[in-house]
C-alpha positions in Angstrom: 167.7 25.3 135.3 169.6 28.2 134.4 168.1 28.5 131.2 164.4 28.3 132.7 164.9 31.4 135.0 166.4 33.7 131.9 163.0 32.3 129.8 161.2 33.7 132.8 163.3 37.0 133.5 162.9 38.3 129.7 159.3 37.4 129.5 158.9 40.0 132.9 160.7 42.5 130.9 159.1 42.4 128.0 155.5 42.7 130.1 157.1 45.8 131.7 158.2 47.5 128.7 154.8 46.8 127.0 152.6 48.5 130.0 155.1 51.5 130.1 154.9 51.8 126.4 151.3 51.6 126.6 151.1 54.1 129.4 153.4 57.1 127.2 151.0 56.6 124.4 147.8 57.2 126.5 149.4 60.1 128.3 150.5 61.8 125.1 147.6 61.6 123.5 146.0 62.9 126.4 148.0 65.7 126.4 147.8 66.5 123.0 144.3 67.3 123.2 144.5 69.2 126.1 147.0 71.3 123.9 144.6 72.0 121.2 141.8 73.3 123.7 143.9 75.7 125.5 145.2 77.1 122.4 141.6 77.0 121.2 140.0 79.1 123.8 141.1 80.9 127.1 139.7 78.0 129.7 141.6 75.2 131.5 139.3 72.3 132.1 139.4 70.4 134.5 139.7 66.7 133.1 141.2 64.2 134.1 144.1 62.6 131.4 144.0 59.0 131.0 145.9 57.0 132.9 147.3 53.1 132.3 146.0 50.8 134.4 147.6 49.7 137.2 148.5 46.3 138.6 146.0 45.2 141.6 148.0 43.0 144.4 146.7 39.6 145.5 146.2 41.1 149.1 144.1 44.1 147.6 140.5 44.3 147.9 139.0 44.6 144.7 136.6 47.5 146.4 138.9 49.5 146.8 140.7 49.3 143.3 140.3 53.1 141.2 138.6 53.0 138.5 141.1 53.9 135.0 140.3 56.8 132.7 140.2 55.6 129.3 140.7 57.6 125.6 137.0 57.3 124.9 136.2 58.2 128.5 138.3 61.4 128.1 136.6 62.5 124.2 133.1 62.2 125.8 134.1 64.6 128.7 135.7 66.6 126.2 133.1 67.2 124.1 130.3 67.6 127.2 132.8 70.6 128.1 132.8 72.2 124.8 128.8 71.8 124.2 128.3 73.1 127.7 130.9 76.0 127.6 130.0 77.0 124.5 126.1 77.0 125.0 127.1 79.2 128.0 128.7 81.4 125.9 126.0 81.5 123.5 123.3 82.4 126.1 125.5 85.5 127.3 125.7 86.5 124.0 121.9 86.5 123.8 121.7 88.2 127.0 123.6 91.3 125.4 121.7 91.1 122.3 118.6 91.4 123.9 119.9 94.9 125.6 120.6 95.9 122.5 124.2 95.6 123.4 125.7 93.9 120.1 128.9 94.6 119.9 129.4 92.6 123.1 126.5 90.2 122.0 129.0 89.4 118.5 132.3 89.0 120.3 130.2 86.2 122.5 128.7 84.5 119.8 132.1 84.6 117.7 133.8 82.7 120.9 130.9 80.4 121.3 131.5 79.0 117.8 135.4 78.7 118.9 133.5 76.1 120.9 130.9 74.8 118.8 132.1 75.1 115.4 129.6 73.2 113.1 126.2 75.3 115.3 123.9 76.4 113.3 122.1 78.3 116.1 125.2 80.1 116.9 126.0 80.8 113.4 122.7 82.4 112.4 123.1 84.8 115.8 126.1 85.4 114.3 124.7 86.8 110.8 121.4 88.7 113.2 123.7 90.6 115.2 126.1 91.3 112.6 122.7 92.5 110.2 121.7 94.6 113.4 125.1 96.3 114.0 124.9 97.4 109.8 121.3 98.3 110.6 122.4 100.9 113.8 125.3 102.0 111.8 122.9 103.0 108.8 120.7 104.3 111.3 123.1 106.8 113.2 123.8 107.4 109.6 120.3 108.6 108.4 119.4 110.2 112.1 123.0 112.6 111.3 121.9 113.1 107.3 118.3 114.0 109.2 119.9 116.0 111.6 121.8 118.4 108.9 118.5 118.2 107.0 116.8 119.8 109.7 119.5 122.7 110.4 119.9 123.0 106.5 115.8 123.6 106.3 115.7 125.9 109.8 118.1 128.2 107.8 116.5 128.0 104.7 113.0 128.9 106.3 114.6 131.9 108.5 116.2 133.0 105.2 112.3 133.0 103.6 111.0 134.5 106.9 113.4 137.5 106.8 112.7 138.0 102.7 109.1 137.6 103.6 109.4 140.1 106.0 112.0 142.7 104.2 109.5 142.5 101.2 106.5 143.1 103.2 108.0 146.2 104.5 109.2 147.5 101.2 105.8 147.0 99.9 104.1 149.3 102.5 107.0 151.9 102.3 106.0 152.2 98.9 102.3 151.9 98.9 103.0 154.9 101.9 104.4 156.9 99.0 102.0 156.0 96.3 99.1 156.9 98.9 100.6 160.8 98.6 101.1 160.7 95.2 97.4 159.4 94.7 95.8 161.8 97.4 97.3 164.6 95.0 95.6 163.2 92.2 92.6 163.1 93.7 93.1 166.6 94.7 93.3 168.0 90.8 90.0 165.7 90.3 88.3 167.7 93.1 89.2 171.0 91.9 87.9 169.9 88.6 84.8 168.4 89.7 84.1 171.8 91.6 84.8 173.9 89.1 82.1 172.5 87.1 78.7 174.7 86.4 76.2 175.5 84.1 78.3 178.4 82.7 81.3 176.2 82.2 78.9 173.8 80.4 77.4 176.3 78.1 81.0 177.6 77.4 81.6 174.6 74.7 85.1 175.1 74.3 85.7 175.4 78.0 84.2 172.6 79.0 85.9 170.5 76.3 89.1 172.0 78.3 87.3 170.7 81.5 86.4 167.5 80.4 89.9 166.7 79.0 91.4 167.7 81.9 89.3 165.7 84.3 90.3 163.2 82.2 93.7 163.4 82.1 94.1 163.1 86.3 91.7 160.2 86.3 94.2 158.2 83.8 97.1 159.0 85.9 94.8 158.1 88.8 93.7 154.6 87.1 97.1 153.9 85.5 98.6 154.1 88.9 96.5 152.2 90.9 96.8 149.2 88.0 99.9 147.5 90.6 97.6 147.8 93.4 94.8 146.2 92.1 96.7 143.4 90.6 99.5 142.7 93.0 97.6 143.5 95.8 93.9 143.1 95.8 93.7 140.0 94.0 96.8 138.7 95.0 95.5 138.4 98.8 91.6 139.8 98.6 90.7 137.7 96.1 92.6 134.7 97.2 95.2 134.4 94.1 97.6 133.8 96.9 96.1 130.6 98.1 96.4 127.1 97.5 94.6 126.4 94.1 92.2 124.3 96.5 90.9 126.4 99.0 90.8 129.0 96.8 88.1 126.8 94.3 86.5 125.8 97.5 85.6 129.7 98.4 85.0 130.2 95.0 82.3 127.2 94.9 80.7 128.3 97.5 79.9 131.8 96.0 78.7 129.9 93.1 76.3 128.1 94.8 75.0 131.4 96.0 74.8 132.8 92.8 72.9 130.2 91.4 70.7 129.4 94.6 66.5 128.5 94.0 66.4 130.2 97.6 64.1 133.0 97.6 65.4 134.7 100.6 69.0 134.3 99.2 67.9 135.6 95.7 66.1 138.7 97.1 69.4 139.4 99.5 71.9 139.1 96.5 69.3 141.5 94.3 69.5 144.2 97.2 73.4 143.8 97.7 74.1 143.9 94.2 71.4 147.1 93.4 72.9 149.4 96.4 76.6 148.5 95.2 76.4 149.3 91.8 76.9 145.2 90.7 76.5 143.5 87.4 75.4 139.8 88.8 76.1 137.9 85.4 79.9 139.6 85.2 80.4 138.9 88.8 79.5 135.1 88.0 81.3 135.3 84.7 84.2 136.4 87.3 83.6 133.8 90.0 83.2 130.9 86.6 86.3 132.1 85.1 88.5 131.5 88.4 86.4 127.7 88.8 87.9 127.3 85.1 91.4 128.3 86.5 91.5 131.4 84.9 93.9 134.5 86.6 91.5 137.3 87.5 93.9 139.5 86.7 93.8 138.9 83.0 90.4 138.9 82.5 90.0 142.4 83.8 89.0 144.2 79.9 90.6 147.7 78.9 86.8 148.7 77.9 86.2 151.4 80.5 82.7 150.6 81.0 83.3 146.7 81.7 86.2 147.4 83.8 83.9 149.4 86.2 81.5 146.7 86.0 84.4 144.3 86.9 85.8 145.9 89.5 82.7 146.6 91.4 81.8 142.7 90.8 85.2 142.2 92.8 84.5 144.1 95.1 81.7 143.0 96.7 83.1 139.2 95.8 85.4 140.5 98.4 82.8 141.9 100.9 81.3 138.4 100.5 84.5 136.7 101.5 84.4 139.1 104.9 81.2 139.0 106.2 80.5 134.9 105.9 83.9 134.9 107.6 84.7 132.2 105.2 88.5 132.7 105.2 91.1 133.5 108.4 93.5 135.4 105.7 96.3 135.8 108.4 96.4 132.0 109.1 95.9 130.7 105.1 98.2 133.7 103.8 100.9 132.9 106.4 101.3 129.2 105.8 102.2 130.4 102.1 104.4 133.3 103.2 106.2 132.6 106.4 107.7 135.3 108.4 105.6 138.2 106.9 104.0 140.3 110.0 100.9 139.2 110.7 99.3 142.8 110.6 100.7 142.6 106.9 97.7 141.3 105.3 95.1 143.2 105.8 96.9 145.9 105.5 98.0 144.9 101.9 94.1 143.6 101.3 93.0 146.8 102.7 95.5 148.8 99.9 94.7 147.3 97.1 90.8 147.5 97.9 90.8 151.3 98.4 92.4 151.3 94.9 90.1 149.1 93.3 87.6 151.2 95.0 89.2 154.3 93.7 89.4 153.2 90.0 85.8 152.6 90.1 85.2 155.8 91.3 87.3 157.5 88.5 85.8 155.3 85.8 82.5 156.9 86.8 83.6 159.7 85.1 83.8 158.3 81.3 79.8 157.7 82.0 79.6 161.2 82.7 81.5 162.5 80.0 78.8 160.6 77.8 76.0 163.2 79.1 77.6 166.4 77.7 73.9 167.5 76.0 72.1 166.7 79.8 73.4 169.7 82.1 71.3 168.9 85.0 72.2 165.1 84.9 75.5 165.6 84.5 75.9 168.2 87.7 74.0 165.5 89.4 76.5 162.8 88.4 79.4 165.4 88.9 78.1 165.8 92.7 77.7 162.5 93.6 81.2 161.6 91.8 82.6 164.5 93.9 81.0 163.0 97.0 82.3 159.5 96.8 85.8 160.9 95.9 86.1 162.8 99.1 85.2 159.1 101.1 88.1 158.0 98.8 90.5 160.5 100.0 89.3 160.3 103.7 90.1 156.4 103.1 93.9 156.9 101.9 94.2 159.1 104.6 93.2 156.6 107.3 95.1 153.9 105.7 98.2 156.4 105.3 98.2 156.7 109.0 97.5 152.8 109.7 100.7 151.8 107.4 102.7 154.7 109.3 102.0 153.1 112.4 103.0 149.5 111.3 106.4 151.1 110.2 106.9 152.5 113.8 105.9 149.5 115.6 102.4 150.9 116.6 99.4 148.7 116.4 97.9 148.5 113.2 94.9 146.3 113.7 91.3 146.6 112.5 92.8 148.6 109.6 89.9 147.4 107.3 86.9 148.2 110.2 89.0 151.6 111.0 88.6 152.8 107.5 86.1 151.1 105.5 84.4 149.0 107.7 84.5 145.3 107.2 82.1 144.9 104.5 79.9 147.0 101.8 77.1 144.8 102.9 74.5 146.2 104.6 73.1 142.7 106.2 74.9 139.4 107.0 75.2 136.9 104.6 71.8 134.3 104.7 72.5 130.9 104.9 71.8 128.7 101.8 
């Protein structure tokens, strides 16, 4: 009997042990993976450990009995947590994203994947934002480089403005003093021209004296108004200083004109070019050589006779120009030379045309100088050359007084209408 009730004892102990045995395991492995979440993320679920099952009574209800957590019960809650946290996670992230927020939108998709390790949706948000982020960074970069850019240019172009502007004036301070200097040459040509008569022409030796004279003041005349002409005249008259372009453009059109079937326009270029002394086929050997990209400059000849020819053929190339208002010279000229005053142009046009003007003039007089057996011609020729050269001088003085008043801050305006008028035409310009 004795031995019975010790059979029975250890068999209630060893049922005991098992269960609590049973009931450490559970709970620690439990715990174990409540460990690893909390030192995976910053949140404390709330989920229930495991628990071992407990012994129902014989007077229990079985309704009433609670219902025992298992280890697969606990990994399915586990990972619902993680896919639901971490989704949440993931959605903020794309919240900040899409305010352009991405710093913030990064550090929420990095802690999602704390979460959801192996998410390929979270991984490639991951890679976007981190793209974006290099993306602003290079652009803050390029908007700074743009930024210095700018400043760098703004002080380069006030730099050209004020060189533009320091050169214009140096140029009309001089042309200020070249204007006295010329206006005394064509003093001595006046006093020459006056002093001829018939005596003087019948006197052979003196009027050898004359003529070399004469000639002498209208090579200094000539030789200095060369700059003018060049630098001046064609440089902005002309159009040498615009873009190759518009300046073929201008050119084509006088070409067209030129070679126009028009009666009306034929019959208008014949009158222009009779009453301004004009060669037509040089003036279109002039107007072909700048469609061939030639400088106008260098096809100017040193044969006295040509050069006159030339230079009127310029001349009223110019005049064309101004009356069909083809070109606003202010606006074209100061996209190419920023800064320069706006007045500067046509008073710099308007120079080197009264030079231009004036060498023609002078090379009249090697025409004369021909005629040394016609007396009468020649004191024709000597009057009218006389005539024109006073209109020369009463020009420079005008202009002298215009460029005087740009260099005192006075108006100089209409400098071209004010002392030559705005064209050597003597009707508009007919259309084609």
């Amino acid at each position: 009997m004795f031995s019975n009730f010790f059979i029975q004892h250890c068999k209630t102990v060893c049922i005991w042990l098992f269960a609590t045995v049973s009931f450490i395991q559970v709970n620690a492995q439990g715990g174990a993976a409540y460990g690893q979440l909390r030192s995976m993320t910053d949140f404390q679920p709330n989920i229930p450990m495991p628990s071992a099952p407990s012994a129902v009574g014989t007077g229990s209800s079985s309704s009433s009995s609670t219902y025992q957590m298992t280890k697969a019960d606990y990994d399915r809650a586990y990972s619902e947590f993680l896919n639901e946290t971490g989704n949440k996670i993931n959605d903020k992230g794309v919240k900040f994203f899409n305010e352009k927020n991405y710093a913030k939108a990064l550090r929420s998709f990095e802690k999602a994947l704390k979460y959801l390790p192996g998410n390929a949706v979270i991984k490639k948000n991951i890679e976007n934002t981190k793209n974006q982020l290099a993306y602003e960074k290079a652009a803050k970069e390029r908007e700074r480089y743009n930024e210095e850019m700018r400043k760098y240019n703004e002080k380069k172009q006030k730099e050209l403005e004020e060189y533009n502007r320091k050169t214009c004036e140096k140029e009309i301070s001089k042309a200020i003093a070249e204007i006295a200097r010329t206006k005394k040459q064509i003093s001595i040509i006046q006093t020459q021209l006056r002093s001829y008569n018939k005596e003087l022409h019948n006197n052979s030796s003196e009027f050898e004296k004359w003529g070399k004279l004469s000639e002498e003041a209208y090579n200094n005349t000539i030789s200095n108004s060369k700059d003018y002409i060049a630098q001046m005249f064609i440089k902005y008259g002309l159009l040498n200083a615009l873009n190759p372009e518009v300046k073929m453009k201008l050119y084509g059109t006088l070409q067209k004109y030129l070679k126009s079937g028009n009666p009306a326009v034929q019959q208008w270029l014949l009158k222009q070019c009779t009453a301004n002394n004009v060669d037509k086929e040089v003036m279109e050997g002039i107007v072909n050589g700048v469609l061939a990209g030639k400088d106008i400059a260098e096809m100017l000849t040193s044969d006295k006779p040509t050069l006159q020819k030339q230079l009127n053929g310029l001349l009223f190339i110019n005049s064309f120009f101004e009356s069909a208002q083809l070109v606003n010279y202010e606006q074209l000229l100061g996209e190419k030379f920023p800064g320069a005053p706006g007045d500067y142009f046509e008073q710099a046009k308007m120079i080197g045309e009264t030079y231009c003007d004036l060498v023609s003039q002078c090379l009249s007089w090697y025409n004369i100088n021909k005629l040394n057996n016609r007396t009468e011609v020649i004191a024709e020729n000597v009057q009218v050359l006389s005539n024109n050269m006073q209109f020369q001088q009463k020009k420079l003085d005008c202009l002298q007084q215009c460029l005087e008043n740009a260099v005192h801050n006075k108006t100089s305006k209409n400098c071209v209408n004010n002392c030559s008028g705005i064209s050597r035409l003597s009707s508009p310009v007919p259309a084609l």
